[in-house]
C-alpha positions as CSV (number, residue, x, y, z in Angstrom):
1,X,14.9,202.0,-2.7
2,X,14.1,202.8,-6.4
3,X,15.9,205.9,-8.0
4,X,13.8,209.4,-8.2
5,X,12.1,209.8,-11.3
6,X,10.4,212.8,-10.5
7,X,10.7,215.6,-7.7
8,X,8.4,219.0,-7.1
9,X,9.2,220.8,-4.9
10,X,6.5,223.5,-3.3
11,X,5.5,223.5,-7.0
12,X,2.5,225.8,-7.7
13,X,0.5,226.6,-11.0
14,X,-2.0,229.3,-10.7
15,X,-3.6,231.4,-13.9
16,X,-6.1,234.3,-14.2
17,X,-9.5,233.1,-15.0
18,X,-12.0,236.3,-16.3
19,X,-10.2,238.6,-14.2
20,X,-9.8,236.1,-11.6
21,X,-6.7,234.3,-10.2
22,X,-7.3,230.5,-9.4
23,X,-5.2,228.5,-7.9
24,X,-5.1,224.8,-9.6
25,X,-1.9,223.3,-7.6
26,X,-1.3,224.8,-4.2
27,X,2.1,224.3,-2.6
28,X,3.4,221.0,-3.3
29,X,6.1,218.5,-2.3
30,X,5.8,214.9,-4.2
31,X,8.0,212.3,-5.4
32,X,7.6,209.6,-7.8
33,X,10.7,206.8,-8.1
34,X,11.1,204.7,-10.4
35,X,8.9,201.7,-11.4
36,X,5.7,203.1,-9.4
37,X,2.4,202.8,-10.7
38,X,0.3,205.6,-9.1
39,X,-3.0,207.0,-9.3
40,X,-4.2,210.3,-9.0
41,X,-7.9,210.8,-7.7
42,X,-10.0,214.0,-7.7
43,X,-13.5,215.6,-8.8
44,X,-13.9,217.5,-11.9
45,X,-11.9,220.9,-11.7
46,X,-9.7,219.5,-8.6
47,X,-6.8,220.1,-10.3
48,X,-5.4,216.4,-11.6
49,X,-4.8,217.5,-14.9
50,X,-2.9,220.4,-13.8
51,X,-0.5,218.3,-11.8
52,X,-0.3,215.4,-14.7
53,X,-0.1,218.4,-17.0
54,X,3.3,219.8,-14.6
55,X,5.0,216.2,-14.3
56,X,4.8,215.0,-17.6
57,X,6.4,218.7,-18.8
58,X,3.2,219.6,-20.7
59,X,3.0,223.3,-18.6
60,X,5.1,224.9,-16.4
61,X,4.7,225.7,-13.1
62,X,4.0,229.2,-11.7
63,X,6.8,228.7,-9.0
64,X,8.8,226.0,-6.9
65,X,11.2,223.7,-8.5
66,X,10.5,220.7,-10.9
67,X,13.2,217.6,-11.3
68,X,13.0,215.1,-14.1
69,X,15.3,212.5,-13.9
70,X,17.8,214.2,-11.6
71,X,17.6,217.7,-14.0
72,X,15.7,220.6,-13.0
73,X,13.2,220.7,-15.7
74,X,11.5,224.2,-14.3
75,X,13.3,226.7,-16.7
76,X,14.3,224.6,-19.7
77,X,13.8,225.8,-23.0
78,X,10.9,224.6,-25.5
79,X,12.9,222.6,-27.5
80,X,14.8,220.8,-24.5
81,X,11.5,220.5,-22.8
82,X,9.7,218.9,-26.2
83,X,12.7,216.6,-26.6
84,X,11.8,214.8,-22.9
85,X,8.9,214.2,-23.9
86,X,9.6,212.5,-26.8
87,X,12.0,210.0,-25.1
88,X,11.3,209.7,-21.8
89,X,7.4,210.3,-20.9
90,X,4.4,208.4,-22.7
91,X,1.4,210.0,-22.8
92,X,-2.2,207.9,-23.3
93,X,-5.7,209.9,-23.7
94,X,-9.2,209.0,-23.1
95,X,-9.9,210.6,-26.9
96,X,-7.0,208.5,-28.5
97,X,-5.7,211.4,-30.8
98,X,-5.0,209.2,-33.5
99,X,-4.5,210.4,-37.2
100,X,-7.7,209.8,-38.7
101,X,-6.6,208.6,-41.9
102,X,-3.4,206.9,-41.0
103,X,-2.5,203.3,-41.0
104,X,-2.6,201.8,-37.3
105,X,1.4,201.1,-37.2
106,X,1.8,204.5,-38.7
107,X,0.2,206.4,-35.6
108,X,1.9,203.8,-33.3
109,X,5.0,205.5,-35.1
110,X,4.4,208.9,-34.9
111,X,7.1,209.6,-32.0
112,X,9.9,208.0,-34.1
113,X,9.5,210.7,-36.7
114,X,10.3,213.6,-34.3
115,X,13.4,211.4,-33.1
116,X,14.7,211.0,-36.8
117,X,14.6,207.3,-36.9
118,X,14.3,205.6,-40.3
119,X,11.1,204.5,-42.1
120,X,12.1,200.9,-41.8
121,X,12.8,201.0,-38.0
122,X,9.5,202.8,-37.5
123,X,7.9,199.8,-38.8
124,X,9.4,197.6,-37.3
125,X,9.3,199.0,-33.7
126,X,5.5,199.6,-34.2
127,X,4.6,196.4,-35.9
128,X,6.5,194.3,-32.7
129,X,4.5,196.7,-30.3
130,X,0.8,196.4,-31.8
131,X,1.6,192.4,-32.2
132,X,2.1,192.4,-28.0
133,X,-0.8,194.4,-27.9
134,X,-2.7,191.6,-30.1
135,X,-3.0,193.7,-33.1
136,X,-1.2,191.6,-35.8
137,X,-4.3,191.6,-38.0
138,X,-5.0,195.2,-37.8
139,X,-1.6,196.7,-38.2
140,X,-3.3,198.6,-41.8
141,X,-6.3,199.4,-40.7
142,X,-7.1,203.4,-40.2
143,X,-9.1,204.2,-36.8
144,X,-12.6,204.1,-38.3
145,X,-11.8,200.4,-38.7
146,X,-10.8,200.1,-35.3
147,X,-12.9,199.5,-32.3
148,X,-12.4,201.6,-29.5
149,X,-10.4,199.5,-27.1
150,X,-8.3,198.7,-30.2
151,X,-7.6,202.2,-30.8
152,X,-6.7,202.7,-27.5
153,X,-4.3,199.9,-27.8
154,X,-2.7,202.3,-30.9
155,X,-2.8,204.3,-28.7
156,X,-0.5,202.8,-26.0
157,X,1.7,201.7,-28.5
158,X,2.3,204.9,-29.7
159,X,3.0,205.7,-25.7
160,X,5.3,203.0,-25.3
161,X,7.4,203.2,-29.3
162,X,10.2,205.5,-28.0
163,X,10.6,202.9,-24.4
164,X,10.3,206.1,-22.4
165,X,10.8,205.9,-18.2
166,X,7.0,206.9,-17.8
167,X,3.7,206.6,-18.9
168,X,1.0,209.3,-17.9
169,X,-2.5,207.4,-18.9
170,X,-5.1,210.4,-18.4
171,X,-9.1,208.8,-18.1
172,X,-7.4,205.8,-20.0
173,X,-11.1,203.9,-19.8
174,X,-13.4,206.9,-20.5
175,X,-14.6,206.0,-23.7
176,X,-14.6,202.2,-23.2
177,X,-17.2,199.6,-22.2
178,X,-16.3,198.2,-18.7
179,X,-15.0,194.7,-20.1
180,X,-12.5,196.6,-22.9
181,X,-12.0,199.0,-20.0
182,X,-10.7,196.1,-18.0
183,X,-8.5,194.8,-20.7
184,X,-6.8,198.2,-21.3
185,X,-5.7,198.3,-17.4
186,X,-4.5,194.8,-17.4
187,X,-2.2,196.6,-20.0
188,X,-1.1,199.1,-17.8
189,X,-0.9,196.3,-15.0
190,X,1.6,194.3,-17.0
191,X,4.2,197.0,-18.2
192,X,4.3,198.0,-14.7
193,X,5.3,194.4,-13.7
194,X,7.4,194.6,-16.3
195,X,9.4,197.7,-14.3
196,X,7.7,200.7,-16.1
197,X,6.5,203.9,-14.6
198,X,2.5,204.2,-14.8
199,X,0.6,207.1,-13.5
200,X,-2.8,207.3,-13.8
201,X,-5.2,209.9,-13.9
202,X,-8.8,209.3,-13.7
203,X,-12.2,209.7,-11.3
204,X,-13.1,205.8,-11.3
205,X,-12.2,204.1,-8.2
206,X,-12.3,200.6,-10.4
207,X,-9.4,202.1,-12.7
208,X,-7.4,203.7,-9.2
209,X,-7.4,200.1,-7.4
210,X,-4.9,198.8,-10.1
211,X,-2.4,201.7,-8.6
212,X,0.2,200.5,-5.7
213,X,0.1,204.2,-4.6
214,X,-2.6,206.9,-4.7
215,X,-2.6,210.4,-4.5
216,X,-6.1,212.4,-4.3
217,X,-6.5,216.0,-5.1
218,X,-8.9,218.6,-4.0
219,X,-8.8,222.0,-4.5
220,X,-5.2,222.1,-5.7
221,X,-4.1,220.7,-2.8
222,X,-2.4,216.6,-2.8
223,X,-2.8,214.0,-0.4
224,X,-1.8,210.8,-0.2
């Protein structure tokens, strides 16, 4: 069996809401090992991004206990917290959150930056990653010259520059054509083949298929 990447334990996140307390994640007990490419299913408002928000450290939990890589990640500080992210989690958008004005290997590099790595190495790191992605001939070009599915490809290399243990693709598709769409989870197919972490987010049972394992969520509360 595959080591644990990730372990909540009766993790919760509630928040008050106009006066109102909602709960977003009931109770819940999950782990992810490593090399698993999942998918997490559920209506608008179900509570997915909550739970992609607690594993990949973006938010805290209101109680229960959060692991990361055998550490308990619940009560970490900012910067501790921030620095797993940076190494060890990719995260890919359906808005692409690219710099608008920045060269394509430049936003691939962004990560490196906050790691201290060298100009040079940045390059180089993100050039070898958009060529994989079969962007060699747009490795200059800003995001208006990019198409969408080739920004999200920045995107993913970006994702993938600092070789972290997981990446957390949230509506990966959503602003792509169904063919592009397609290409973007073969993608994701192939790095997990090639032993990395994926977890999905998304509503499209055509994007969800590609997982091995699926969760669905509804009403804060996760099934398998």
């Amino acid at each position: 069996m595959k080591n644990e990447l990730i372990r909540l334990e009766k993790v919760a996140k509630a928040y008050q809401l106009d006066g109102v307390r909602v709960e977003a994640l009931k109770q819940t007990d999950l782990v992810i090992r490593e090399g698993e490419y999942i998918s997490i299913m559920g209506p608008s408002g179900s509570g997915k991004s909550t739970l992609m928000h607690i594993l990949g450290l973006l938010d805290n939990p209101s109680g229960g206990k959060l692991i990361f890589g055998g550490r308990e990640a619940t009560n970490l500080s900012e910067g501790e917290t921030a620095r797993i992210r940076n190494k060890e989690i990719g995260f890919v958008f359906q808005q692409f959150n690219l710099l608008p004005k920045t060269e394509a290997w430049k936003n691939a590099g962004l990560p490196l930056i906050y790691s201290g790595v060298s100009r040079p190495e940045r390059q180089r790191r993100a050039v070898e990653l958009l060529l994989k992605l079969g962007l060699g001939e747009r490795i200059d070009h800003t995001p208006s010259q990019l198409s969408g599915g080739q920004q999200q490809r920045v995107a993913i290399a970006r994702a993938l520059v600092n070789n972290p243990r997981v990446i957390f693709a949230d509506e990966p598709t959503g602003n792509l054509d169904s063919k592009t769409g397609k290409e973007i989870m073969e993608i994701f197919d192939g790095l997990n083949q090639e032993g990395k972490t994926v977890i999905l987010v998304t509503h499209e049972k055509e994007v969800a298929r590609h997982a091995k394992r699926h969760l669905r969520i509804l009403d804060g509360v996760v099934r398998e």
